[in-house]
N, C-alpha and C positions, 0 to 999 in steps of 0.2 A: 427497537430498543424501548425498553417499560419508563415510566414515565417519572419515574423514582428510579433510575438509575440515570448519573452524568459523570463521563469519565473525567478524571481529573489526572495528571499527572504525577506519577509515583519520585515526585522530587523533594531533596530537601537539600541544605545548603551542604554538607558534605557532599553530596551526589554530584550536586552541578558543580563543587569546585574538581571532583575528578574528573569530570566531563571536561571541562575547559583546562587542564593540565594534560590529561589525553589527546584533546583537540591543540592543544602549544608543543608538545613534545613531536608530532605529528610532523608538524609544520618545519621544526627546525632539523625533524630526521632526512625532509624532503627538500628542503629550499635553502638550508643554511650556506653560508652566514645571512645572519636575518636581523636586523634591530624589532626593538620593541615596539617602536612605533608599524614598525609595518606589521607586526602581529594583533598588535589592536586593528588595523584596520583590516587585514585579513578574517576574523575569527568575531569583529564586530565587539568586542571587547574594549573595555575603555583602559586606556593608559594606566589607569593606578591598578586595575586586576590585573592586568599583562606582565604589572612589576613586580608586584605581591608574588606572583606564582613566582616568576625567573627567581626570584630573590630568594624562595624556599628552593627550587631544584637547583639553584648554586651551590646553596648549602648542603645539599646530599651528594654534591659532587656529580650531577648528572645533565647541569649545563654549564657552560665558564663561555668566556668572551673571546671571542676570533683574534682578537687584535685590528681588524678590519675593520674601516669605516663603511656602515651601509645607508646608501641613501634612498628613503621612499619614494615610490612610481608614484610619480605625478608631483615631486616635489614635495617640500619640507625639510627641516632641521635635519641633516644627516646626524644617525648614533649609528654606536659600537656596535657592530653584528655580533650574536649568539649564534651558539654551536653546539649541540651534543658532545659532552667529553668522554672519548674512547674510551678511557677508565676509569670510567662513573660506574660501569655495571657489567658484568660477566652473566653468559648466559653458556649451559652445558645441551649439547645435543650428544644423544646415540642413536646408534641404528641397528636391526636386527639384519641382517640379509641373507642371502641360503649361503654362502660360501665365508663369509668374515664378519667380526664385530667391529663397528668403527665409532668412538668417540672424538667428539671436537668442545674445543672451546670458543665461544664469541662474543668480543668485544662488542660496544656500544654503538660504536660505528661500523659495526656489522662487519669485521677484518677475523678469519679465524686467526686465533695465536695460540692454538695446540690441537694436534690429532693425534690420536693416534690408531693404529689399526692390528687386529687378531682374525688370526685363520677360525672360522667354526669348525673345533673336531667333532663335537658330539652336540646332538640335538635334543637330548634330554632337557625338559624345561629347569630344571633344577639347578645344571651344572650351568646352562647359557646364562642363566640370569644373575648367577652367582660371578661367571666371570664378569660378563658388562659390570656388576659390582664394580668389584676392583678394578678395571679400567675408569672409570668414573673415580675412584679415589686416586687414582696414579694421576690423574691431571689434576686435580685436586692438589695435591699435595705437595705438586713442581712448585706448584704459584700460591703460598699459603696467604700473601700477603694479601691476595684476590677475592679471598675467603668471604672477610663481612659484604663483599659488593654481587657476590653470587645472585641471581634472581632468580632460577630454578634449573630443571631439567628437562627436556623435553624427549620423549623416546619417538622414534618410527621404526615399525615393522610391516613387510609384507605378508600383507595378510588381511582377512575379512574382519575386523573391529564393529562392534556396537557403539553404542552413545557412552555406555561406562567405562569403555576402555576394555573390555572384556574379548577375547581372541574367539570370533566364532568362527574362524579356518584358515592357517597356516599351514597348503597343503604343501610346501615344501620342505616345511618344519616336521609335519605329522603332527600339529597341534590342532586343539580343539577346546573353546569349554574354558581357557586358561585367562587366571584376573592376573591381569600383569602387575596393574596399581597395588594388589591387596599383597603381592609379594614385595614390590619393590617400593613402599614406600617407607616401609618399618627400616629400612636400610639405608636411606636421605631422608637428610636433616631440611630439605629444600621442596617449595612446592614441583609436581611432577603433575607433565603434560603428557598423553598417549597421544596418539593418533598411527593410522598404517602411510608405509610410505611415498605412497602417491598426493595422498593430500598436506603432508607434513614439507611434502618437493615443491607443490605447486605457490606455499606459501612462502618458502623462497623467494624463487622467481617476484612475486607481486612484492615482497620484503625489500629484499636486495638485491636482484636478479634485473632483468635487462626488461621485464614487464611490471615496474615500477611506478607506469603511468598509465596503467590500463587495471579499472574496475571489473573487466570480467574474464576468465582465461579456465581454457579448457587445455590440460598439460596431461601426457599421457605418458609412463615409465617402462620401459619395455626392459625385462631382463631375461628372467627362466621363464617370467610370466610377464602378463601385462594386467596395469592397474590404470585408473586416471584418478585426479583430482579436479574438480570444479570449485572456480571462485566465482563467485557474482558477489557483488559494490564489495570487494575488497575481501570476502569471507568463506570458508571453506563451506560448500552446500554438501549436507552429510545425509537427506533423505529424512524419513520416518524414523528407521533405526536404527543407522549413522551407514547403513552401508551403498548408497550411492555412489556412482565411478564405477562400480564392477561393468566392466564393456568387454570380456574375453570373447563371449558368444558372438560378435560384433566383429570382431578381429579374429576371421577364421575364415576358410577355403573348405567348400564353400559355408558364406554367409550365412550366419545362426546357428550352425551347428556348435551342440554342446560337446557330444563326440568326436570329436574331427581329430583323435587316432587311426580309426576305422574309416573315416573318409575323405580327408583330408588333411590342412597344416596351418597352425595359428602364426600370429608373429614374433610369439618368445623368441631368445637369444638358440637355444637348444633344438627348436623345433626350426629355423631357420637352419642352423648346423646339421641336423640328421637329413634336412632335405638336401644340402648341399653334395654330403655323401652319399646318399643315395642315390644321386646324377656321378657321380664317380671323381668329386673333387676328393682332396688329399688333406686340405685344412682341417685343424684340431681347434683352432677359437678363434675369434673374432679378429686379432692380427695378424694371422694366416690366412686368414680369408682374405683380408685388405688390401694382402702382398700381392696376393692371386689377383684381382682387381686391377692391382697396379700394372702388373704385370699381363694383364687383358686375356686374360684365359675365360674362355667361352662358357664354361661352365657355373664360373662366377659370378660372372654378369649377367646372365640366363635366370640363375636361382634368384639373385637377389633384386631381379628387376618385377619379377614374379612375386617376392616379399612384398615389394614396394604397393605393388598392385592390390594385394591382401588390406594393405594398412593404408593408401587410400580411400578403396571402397568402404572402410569401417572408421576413415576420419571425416571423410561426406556425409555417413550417416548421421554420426553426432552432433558433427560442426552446423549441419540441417538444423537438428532439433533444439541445440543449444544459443547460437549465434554468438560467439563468444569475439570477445574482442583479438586478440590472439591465440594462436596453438603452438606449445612449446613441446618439445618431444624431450624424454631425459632417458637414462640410463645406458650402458654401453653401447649398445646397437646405433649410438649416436656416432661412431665415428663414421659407419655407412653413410652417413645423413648427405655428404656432396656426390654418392653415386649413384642417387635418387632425390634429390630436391629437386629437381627440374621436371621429374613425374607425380611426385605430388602434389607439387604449385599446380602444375596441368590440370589436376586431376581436382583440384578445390576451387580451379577458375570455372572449367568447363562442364563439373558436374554437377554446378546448382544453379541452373538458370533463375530459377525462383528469386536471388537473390539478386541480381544483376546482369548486365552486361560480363561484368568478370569475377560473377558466382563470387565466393567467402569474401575478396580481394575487394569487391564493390565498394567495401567500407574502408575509407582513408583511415582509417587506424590501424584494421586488418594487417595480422604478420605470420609468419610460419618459422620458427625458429628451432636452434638446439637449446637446450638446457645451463643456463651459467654457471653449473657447480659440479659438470662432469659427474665423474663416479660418488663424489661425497653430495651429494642431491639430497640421500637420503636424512644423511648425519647433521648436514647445516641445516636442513628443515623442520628436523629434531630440535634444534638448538633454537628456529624460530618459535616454534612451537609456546614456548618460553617468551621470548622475546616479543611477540607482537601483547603481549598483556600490559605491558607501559604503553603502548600508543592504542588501543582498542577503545574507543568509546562506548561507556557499558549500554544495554540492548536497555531500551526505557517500556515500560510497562504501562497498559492504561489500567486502573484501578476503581472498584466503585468508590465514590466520592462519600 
């Protein structure tokens, strides 16, 4: 560093007071009911800023009092615990996916209180984007009273995204090249969040989802296709160009093949299905297949033990490179998830010595789980999308001085 250059901090007091309302809103989304005293001593904060803030986010309706007495660890004066108020703030998620459009709405305390959901007929960018429109105002407009408390919208789509938000391959859509923001923003009145839906799902899960208390997670969507999202300390890792997570080549028989029509079978929901038929089962979707299972037909459980094997050796690989504090699986294929978790656990103990005695597992926090939001994964991560901008502590800059 030159010798006439000393970084200084890119702060000033607007800055650090969202910093420490980001850092209080935080706290009471995760630990409440919470008194003020224990947020001071949490967040190192002195009592009269603790109060200042609460007493502004009161006023916007975005905290109110438990009714509950809380008392500080380690003793002290017990006060009134604080709590995020459910209907301080409304947040819109949607989602683009190959077969349906589905909107949600999400309260503050992270409860959806509106979906709804449309078949996709036509994949024209035009017509898709014009309907998600209007399903965005049909929930809009149940609840008008919800209106001033809107925070934004957040969309997910499957598909390859850039850092702008920009579609650089929806190959189920046959999109390409397509600015989603530069069409749908002239058409909300509300700030609007893209992202594709693997990492719009994984932010879920770290949100509101059952890895809540884990800094790093590697979540992977499997439907016609498969995507992942990567969080490390709390945040979506998007790469150079934001397209990071692409693992298809990863997740294929055999491994790295990009082709694997001509040689092989990935772990999509479809490519699963035509192998199935192709051994000579009868099932048409994923709860036909299930029956078949239930029902112990050999064929069944042949293919999909086979699947299993596909999407271990390609969750070893990653879980390898990444070390992620959990791995959560989402999208349909999750209901299989009890006629193969006992060979993937196998297969993340036994296939990283590196790591341990009991490879992924070595680390006590270590988990392998399904998804918390089923089919709507995509929609309510949409909706976080939105949502995690109240609790984000903005990214601080060093600057020459």
């Amino acid at each position: 560093m030159s010798a006439n250059f000393e970084p200084t901090l890119a702060t000033n007091p607007a800055l650090l007071k969202q910093i420490n309302t980001a850092r209080l809103l935080e706290l009471l989304r995760c630990h409440a009911p919470i008194a003020r005293a224990e947020l001071a001593r949490l967040t190192g904060l002195t009592r009269s800023t603790v109060t200042v803030i609460t007493a502004e986010l009161m006023a916007q309706g975005l905290v109110r009092e438990s009714g509950e007495v809380s008392t500080p660890r380690g003793g002290g004066r017990p006060g009134v615990g604080l709590m995020l108020n459910p209907e301080g703030a409304f947040f819109m998620g949607a989602a683009i996916e190959v077969e349906h459009l589905t909107v949600v709405k999400l309260n503050l305390a992270a409860q959806v209180v509106a979906r709804i959901q449309q078949p996709l007929v036509d994949t024209a960018p035009e017509r898709v984007l014009r309907q998600l429109v209007e399903m965005i105002k049909q929930v809009r407009q149940a609840q008008p009273k919800d209106e001033s408390r809107l925070r934004g919208v957040g969309l997910s789509i499957q598909g390859v995204l850039n850092l702008e938000g920009i579609v650089i391959r929806a190959p189920f859509l046959d999109w390409s090249g397509l600015d989603l923001r530069r069409y749908l923003q002239p058409h909300l009145d509300l700030p609007l969040f893209v992202d594709n839906d693997a990492n719009a799902a994984a932010l879920a899960e770290v949100y509101l989802g059952s890895a809540m208390q884990s800094s790093s997670l590697f979540y992977i969507l499997i439907n016609k296709g498969v995507g992942s999202g990567i969080i490390i300390n709390n945040r979506v890792f998007r790469g150079a160009s934001g397209t990071a997570g692409e693992i298809s080549v990863l997740m294929s028989d055999p491994p790295g093949e990009d082709h694997v029509a001509e040689c092989g079978h990935r772990v999509g929901k479809e490519d699963l299905l035509d192998r199935y038929r192709q051994q000579g089962g009868k099932a048409n979707n994923l709860c036909e297949l299930v029956k078949q299972l239930d029902r112990g037909e050999a064929i069944a459980h042949a293919v999909v033990q086979d699947w299993a094997e596909i999407l271990g050796r390609g969750l070893v690989s990653v879980v390898s490179l990444l070390n992620p504090e959990q791995v959560v699986i989402g999208g349909p294929v999750t209901v299989l998830f009890p006629y193969v978790k006992d060979s993937l656990i196998s297969r993340l103990r036994n296939g990283m010595p590196r790591q341990g005695d009991q490879g992924f597992f070595s680390h006590p926090k270590a988990q392998l789980k399904v998804s918390s939001f089923g089919a709507d994964a995509s929609a309510v991560g949409g909706a976080v999308l939105a949502y995690q901008s109240l609790f984000r502590v903005p990214d601080l800059v060093l600057l020459p001085g």
